[in-house]
C-alpha positions in Angstrom: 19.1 0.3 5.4 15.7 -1.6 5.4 16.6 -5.7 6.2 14.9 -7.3 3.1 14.9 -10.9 3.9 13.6 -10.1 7.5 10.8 -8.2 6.2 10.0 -10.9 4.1 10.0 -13.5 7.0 7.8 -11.1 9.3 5.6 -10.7 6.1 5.1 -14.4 6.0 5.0 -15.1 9.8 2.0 -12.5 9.9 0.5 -13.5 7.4 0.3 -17.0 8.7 -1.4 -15.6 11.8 -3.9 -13.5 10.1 -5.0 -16.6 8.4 -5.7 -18.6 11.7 -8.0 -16.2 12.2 -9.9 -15.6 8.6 -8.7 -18.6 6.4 -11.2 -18.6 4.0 -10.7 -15.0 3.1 -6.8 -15.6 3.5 -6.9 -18.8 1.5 -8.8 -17.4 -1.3 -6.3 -15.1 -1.8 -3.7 -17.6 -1.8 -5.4 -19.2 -4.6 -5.5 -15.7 -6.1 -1.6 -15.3 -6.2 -1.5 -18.8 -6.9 -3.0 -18.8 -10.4 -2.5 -15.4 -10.9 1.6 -16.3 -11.1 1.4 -19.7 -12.5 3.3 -20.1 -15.9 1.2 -19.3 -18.9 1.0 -17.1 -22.3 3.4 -14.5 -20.0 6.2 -16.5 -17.6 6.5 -16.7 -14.1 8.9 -14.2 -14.1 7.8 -12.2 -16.2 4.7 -11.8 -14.0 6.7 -11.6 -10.8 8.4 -8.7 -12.7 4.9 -7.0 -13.0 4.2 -8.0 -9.4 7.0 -6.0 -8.2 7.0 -2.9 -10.7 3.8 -2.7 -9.0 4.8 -3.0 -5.4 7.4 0.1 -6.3 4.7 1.9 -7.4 2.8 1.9 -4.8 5.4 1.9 -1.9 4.8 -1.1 -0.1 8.0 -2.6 1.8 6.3 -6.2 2.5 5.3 -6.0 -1.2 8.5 -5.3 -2.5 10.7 -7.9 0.2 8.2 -10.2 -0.8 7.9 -9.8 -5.2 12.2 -9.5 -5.1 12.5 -13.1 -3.8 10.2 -14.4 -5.6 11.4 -12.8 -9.2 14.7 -13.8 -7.9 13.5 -17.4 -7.5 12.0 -16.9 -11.3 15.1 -16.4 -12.4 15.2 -12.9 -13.5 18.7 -11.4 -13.4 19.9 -8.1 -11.7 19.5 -6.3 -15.4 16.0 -7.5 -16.2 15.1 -6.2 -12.7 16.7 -2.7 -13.5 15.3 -2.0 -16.5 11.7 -3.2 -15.1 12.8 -0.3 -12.0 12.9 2.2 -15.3 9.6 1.5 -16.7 8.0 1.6 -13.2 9.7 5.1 -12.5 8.2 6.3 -15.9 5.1 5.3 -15.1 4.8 6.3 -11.3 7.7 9.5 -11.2 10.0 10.9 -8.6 8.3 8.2 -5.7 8.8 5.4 -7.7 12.1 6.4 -8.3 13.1 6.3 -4.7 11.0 2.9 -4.1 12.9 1.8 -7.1 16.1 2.1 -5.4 14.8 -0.1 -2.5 13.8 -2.2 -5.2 16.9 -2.8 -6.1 18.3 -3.3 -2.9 15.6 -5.8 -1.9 16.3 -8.0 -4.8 20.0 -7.4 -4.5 19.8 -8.7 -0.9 18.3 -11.9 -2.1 20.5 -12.3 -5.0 23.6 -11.8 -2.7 24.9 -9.2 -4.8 27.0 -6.6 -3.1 28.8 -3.6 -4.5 
């Protein structure tokens, strides 16, 4: 099973090194996800929900570690965050159904929920 938190951290920790190397580009995206999430007509959450129903549909495990915690931080309950995994598998099929389940699983291991 795929360590959710850790690939979060490694996420981060790379990320921080790619941007001593091209900060403008790496800041300007910042800024991006920065105003992109900010509360507005839709809620943090409900854009982190986006963010991550997204990030199962297009199978990225650093996306996913890193849109869990941070819909988890927004407050979004382990409900909200299944029935979000339903929309994205109706909208990107059988490998969106299988990212979904690490969806869950990711957001779980943030969460601290366990079976």
């Amino acid at each position: 099973m795929k360590n959710y938190p850790e690939i979060a951290q490694q996420y981060h920790s790379g990320y921080a090194d790619l941007a001593a190397v091209i900060p403008n580009t790496t800041s300007a995206f910042g800024r991006l996800v920065m105003d992109a999430t900010e509360g507005g007509a839709l809620s943090v959450k409900t854009k982190e929900l986006i963010a991550f129903a997204i990030a199962i549909a297009v199978r990225c495990d650093g996306c996913l570690a890193h849109h869990s915690q941070a819909v988890f931080k927004a407050g979004a309950t382990r409900q909200e965050v299944a029935e979000m995994i339903g929309v994205a598998i109706l909208m990107g099929g059988g490998p969106s159904s299988v990212y979904g389940v690490e969806a869950l699983r990711a957001f779980d291991a943030f969460a601290g929920f366990t079976q």
